[in-house]
Structures are given as C-alpha cells and as structure tokens.
GUFI-314795 format. One record per residue (C-alpha): x, z, y. Coordinates in steps of 0.02 Angstrom, whole numbers, plus 32768, in hexadecimal, padded with zeros to 4 digits. Layout:
XZY;...
This chain:
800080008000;80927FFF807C;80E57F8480FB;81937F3A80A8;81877E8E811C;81087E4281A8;80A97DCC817A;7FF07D8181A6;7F687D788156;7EC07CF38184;7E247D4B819C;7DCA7CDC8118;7E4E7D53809E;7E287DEF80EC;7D6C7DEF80DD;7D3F7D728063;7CA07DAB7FF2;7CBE7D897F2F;7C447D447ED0;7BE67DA67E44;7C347D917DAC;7CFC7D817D55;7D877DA17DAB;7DC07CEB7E16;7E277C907E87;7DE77C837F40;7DE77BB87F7C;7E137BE5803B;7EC57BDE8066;7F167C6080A8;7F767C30813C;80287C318143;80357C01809B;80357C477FFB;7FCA7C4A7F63;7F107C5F7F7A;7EC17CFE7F88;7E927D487ED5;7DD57DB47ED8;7DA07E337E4F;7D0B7E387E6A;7C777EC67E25;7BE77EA97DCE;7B537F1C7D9D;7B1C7FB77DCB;7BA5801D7D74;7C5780197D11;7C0980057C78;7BBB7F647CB7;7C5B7F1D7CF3;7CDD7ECB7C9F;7D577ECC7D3A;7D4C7F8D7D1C;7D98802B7CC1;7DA480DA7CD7;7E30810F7C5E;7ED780E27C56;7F31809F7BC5;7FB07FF77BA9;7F347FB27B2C;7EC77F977BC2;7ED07ED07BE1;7EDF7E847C7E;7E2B7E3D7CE3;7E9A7DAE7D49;7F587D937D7A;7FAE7D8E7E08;805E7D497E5D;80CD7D9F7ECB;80967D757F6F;7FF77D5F7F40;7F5A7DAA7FA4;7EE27E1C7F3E;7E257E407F5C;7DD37EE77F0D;7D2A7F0E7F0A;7D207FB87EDB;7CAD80457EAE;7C9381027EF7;7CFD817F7E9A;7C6B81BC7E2A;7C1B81257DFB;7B7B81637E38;7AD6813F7E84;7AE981B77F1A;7A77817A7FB5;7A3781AD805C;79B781FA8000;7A1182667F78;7A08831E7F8C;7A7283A67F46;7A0A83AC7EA0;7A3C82FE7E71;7AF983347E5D;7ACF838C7DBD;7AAB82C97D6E;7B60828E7D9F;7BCA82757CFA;7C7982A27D12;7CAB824A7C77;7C8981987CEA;7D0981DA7D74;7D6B81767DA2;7D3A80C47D98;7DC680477DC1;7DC27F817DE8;7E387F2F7D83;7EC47F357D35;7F0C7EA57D88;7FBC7E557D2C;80317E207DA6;809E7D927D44;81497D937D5B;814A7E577D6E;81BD7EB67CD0;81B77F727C9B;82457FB57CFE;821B7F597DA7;81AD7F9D7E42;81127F527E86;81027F577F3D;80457F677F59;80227F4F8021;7F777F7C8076;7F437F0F80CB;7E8C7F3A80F2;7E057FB580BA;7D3A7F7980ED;7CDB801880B8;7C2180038083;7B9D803C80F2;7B7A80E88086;7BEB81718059;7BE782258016;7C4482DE800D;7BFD83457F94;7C27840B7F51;7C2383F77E9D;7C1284B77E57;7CAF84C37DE6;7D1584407E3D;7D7D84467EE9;7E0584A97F37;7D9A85427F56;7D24853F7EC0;7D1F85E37EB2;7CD786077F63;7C5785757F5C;7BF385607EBE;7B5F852A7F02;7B5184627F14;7B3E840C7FAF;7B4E83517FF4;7B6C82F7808C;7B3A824D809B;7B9581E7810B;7B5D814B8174;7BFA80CA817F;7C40805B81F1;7CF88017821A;7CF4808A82BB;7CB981348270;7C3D819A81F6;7BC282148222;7B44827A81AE;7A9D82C081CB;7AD283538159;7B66837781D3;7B19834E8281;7B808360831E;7C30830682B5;7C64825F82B0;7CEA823C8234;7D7A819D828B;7D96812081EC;7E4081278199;7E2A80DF8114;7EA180DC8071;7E8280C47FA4;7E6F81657F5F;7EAF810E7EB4;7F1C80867EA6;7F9B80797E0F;7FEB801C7D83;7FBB80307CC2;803F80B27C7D;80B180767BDF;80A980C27B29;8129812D7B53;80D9816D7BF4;803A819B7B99;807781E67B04;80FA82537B76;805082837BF8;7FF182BC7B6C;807083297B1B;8093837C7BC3;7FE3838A7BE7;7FA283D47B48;8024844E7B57;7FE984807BF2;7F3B84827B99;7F6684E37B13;7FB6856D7B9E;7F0C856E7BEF;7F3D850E7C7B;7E9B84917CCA;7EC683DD7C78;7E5F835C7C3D;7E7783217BAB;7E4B825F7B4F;7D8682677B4E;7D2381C07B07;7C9381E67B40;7C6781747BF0;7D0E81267BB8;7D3E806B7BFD;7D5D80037BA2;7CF480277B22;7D4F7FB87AB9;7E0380237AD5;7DCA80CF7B14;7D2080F97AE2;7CD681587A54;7CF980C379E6;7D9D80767A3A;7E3D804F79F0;7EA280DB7A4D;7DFB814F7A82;7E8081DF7A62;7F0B81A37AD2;7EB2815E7B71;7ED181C77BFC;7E7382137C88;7E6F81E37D2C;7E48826F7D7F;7EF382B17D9C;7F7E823E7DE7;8030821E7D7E;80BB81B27D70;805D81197D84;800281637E1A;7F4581407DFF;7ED881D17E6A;7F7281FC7EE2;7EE582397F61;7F80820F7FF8;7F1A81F68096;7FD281AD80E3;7FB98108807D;7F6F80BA8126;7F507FFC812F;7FF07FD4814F;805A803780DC;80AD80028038;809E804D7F9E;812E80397F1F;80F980597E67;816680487DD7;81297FE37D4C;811C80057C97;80D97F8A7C54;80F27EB77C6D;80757E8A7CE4;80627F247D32;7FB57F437D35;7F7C7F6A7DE5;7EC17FAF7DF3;7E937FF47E87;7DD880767EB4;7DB281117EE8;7DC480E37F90;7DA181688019;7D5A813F80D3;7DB981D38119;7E0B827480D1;7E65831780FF;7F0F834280B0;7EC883998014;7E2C834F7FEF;7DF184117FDE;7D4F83FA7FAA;7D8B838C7F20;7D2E82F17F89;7D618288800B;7CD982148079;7CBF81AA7FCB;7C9A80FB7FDB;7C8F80457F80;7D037FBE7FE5;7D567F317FEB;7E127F487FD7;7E927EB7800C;7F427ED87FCD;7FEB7E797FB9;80597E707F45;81287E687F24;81997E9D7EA4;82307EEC7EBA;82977EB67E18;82FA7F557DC4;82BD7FCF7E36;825A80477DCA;82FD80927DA7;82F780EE7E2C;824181017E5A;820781537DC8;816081947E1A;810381457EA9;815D81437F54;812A80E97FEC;815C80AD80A5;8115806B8146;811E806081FD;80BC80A58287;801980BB821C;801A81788209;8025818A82D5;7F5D816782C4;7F5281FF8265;7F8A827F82DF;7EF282D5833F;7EE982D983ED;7EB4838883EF;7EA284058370;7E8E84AF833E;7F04850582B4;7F04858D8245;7FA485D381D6;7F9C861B812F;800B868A80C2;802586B48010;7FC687558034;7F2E879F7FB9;7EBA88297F9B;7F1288A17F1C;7EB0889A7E6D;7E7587CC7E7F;7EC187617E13;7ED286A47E79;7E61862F7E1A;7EEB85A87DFD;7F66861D7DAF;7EDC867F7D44;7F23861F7C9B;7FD1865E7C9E;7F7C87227C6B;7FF987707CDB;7FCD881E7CE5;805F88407D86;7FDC87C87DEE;7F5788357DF8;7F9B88CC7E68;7FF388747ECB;7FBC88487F7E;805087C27F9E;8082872E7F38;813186EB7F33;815386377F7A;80A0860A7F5B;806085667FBC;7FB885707F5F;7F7C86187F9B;7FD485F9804C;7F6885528048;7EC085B0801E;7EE5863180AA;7F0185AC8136;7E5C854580F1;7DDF85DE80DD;7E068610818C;7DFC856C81E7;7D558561816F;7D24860381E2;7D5D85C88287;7CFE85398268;7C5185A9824A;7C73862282AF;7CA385948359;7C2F8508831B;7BAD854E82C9;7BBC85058224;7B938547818F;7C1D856B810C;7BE384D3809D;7BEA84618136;7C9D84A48163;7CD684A380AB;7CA483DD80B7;7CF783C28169;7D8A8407812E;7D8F838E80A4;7D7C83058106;7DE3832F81A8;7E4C83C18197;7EFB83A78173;7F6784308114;801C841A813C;80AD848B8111;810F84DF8174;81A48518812C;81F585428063;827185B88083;8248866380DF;821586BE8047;81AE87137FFC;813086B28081;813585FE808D;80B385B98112;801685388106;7FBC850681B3;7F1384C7819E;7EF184448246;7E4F841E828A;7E44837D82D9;7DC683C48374;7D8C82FB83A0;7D2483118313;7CA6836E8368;7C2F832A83DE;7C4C836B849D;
C-alpha cells in the first residue's frame, strides 16, 4: 500500500465499476502506459456466493485472476463481517452475526513472475467507500470487553468527505481511508510453523483461534469437507503474511512491502475501514464494502530481509495529525486483588495483590483509553457506549516511552474537530 515511485493513474482506472461476475481484464487504457487495469469483481449477497472470495488462509487456495508487475488492480470488497447490517439494524440484530464468516477477502490474486523469496510492493492508490458503514460493541470481543458487555451499533452514513451517525449525533468522522486486510497466501511452512505456535499458546490458555470449517471458504479447501479443513487458518489475527494488520498509517499513498511465500503471491485484499483510531478498541473500525485500486511491483530477493510486512511513504501520515485535541496518559497502575483480563491465562497468583505491573503497555493502554472514555462523557455528554465507539474510530493511542521502569507510558489523543462547535 505504499509510495516506492510516482506515477499516474487515468480516472477511467481509478473508478471503473466491474461487471458482475469472474474476475476480468478492464478494456480502457490506462494512460501512461502499461497493461490494462485488472477488476475482481463481487458477486452475490455473501462469501459463500462468490467465487472471487475466501475467508481462510491456506496455499491450496487457487488464484481468481493474475496479474503483472506494473499492473493496476480493482477490488470490490465486502464489510469485515460479511453481514447484512443497515440503517435500520438495531443492537438485537448483532446476536445473528456469525463470526465463523469473518473475514471475507477478494481474491487471491497471482501475480506471475513473482517467486517465494521475493517482496510484493502493493501501492494504494485509492479507496471509494460505500455509502453505509458500521461500529458495533460485540459482548466478548474488543479491547475493553470486560467493561462493555452489552452490544451496541453505530451506523454510519458515508461519503468521500466524512461520516456521521444518528446513534452518535453531534460527530463527524474526516475519511482516511485504508484496507483493514490486505495480504499474501502464507507457504506450507508458514502454516504448519503458525499453528504449532498458536496451539501452544492454546493449550497455555492463551485467546487463539484455532482451524474451524464451519463458514469456511472455500468450501472445497477449508470447509467441513475440504481437503485441508484442519490446516486453514484464521483471519482474524494478522501474521507473517500480514492479512488483518488493522494499521490505520497505510494511507492512499503508502506502500506496503509483503514477502511472498508462495509463486504468485496471492494478493487479496477486504476488510477495509472508512476511518479508525490507533487500536481499533472496540474491536471495530467504521466497517465498510469498497472499491480498492492497488499497484503492483516486485522486488526480486528481498524477502530475505523483510520477513514480516513493512511499509513506506511520503507525506501521507501528515493528514493524520489533528488540529486540536485533547489527551489523556496512562500507566501500568491497578486495583490490588484484579487480575487484567488479557493476562488472566498465565494463573499467576503474584498478579493479584499487586497494584503496579512491570513494563506493561497493555494495562498503561487501558488506563489512558478508560479515562479519555470519561472525559469524553463527562465534557460531551456521551454515554460510555458512544465514547467506547468514538474512541475506536478516532482516538489514537501512542506510546510514549520503553525505558523508565517499572512505568512505561500510553497517551490516548482526542482529535477535538470531531465534535460539532
């Protein structure tokens, strides 16, 4: 998703509409040269209609279309939870969304000439969001699950200037668009060395998820009856490959660099978010379908030394930067007999008396969000499910320093614009 080289693109490549059906070749040229642009297109209501989409990762997966370097890509891509959220949906409906279907993915996409070992260079070039979007509190899921159980949901009304919500009056949300998920297929390797890490971490208690058939796509390779329904992986958590990197940073602009391990590649892209706040604390972002354009390069032999996704840009991140804002600071600091949520599974019983936690981002993190959650009620009289969701949409957490133990530092900012005057 990042900037390597300038280069222009015609606007008949930027916004061109692809047809229902396979994946195909666009007939307008793109200006400057170049191959024309490639569209995967969508089709039905869901994944499971949709050939040009998956939702598990695995290198049995086959390629829906192929690329060249240099080559302009269209996505047409589907909200995060492949659901049938509206306008009109109220809290109640959450308890119908099947996690099993999260995440679904356009693609994968081979891009010939591209070796295990190499690097893709995946450039954004443009993000146009759909007209309806959503943040939702799912009880068990999110940064702060433990303080809200209860479900909630924001529906957002889109447009390429800004969002705004009915269930959040009084905030407008500036677009800054980026793909939530965007990835290669991992190798055999990669997959068998991901699930023997995370089962250990399983089998310790820790919060994985492991291979699960059921909603699997493809059927065919990951479902119930699938060649490898034991090996495909989930997408909810982000690895070597990248997949649901959740990096707000990947601005239109930016390039992302992601080694390959297989031939081909196979670049998918979804999951793509209208804006975000570093964190993504209520385990949401503004959720949306789009249509993604990308480039692509590779950059022979250089997975040797990008081993996990890195990426670079310009100027883009500038945009980013509030105007105004209000901050809060946070501390590895607790209540003496809790036990933090996230470190339950390691049975420690030193954690419970204390009331300070070495070197802990997490709980310095939580402090900084639950009290800009509070300034936020308390100053603009929202209530604590609103502020949970504005923070997960527009509050960034950035750290502020690793090395004066026992207490590092997380500031939670506020971009004030936000709020009407």
């Amino acid at each position: 998703m990042l900037l390597h080289r300038s280069w222009r693109i015609g606007a008949a490549a930027l916004f061109l509409i692809g047809a229902v059906g396979a994946a195909q070749a666009d007939t307008t040229s793109v200006k400057g040269g170049g191959p024309p642009a490639l569209v995967v297109a969508k089709m039905g209501k869901h994944c499971a209609d949709d050939k040009n989409c998956f939702n598990r990762y695995h290198p049995a997966i086959k390629p829906v279309a192929s690329a060249v370097p240099g080559q302009v890509i269209i996505f047409h891509t589907r909200d995060a939870l492949d659901s049938e959220l509206n306008f009109k949906s109220i809290p109640a409906d959450l308890s119908a969304i099947d996690l099993n279907l999260v995440h679904p993915m356009t693609g994968p996409v081979h891009i010939k000439g591209a070796k295990r070992g190499d690097v893709l260079a995946v450039t954004l070039v443009d993000i146009k969001p759909d007209v309806y979007g959503y943040t939702v509190i799912l009880p068990g899921f999110g940064f702060l699950r433990d303080k809200f159980n209860k479900p909630f949901i924001a529906s957002w009304s889109l447009t390429r200037l800004a969002a705004t919500s009915k269930q959040i009056p009084g905030v407008t949300i500036p677009f800054n668009g980026f793909m939530g998920s965007v990835g290669v297929l991992p190798g055999l390797p990669e997959v068998k060395k991901i699930l023997k890490r995370e089962a250990m971490l399983g089998s310790a208690g820790g919060v994985v998820l492991l291979p699960q058939p059921v909603g699997a796509m493809p059927k065919s390779v990951c479902g119930p009856k699938g060649s490898h329904k034991n090996a495909c992986l989930r997408t909810i958590p982000p690895r070597e490959n990248g997949g649901n990197m959740d990096v707000k940073q990947m601005q239109v602009g930016t390039t992302l660099l992601l080694p390959c391990f297989i031939d081909g590649c196979g670049l998918f892209v979804g999951d793509v978010h209208y804006a975000q706040g570093d964190g993504e604390v209520s385990g949401t972002a503004i959720e949306m379908g789009a249509v993604v354009t990308v480039k692509v390069e590779i950059r022979k032999g250089l997975g040797a030394y990008v081993k996990v996704p890195h990426f670079e840009g310009g100027a883009q991140l500038k945009k980013l930067a509030p105007e105004k804002f209000y901050a809060t600071t946070g501390f590895p600091i607790k209540k003496a007999g809790t036990i933090p949520i996230y470190l339950a599974y390691l049975d420690s019983k030193k954690l419970g008396p204390l009331t300070a936690l070495s070197e802990d981002l997490t709980m310095a993190a939580r402090n900084a969000l639950l009290a800009i959650i509070d300034y936020m009620v308390r100053t603009k009289g929202l209530t604590p499910e609103q502020a949970y969701i504005v923070a997960s949409v527009a509050v960034d957490l950035r750290i502020g320093q690793l090395v004066d133990v026992p207490n590092y530092i997380v500031s939670a900012v506020l971009p004030l614009t936000i709020f009407d005057k």
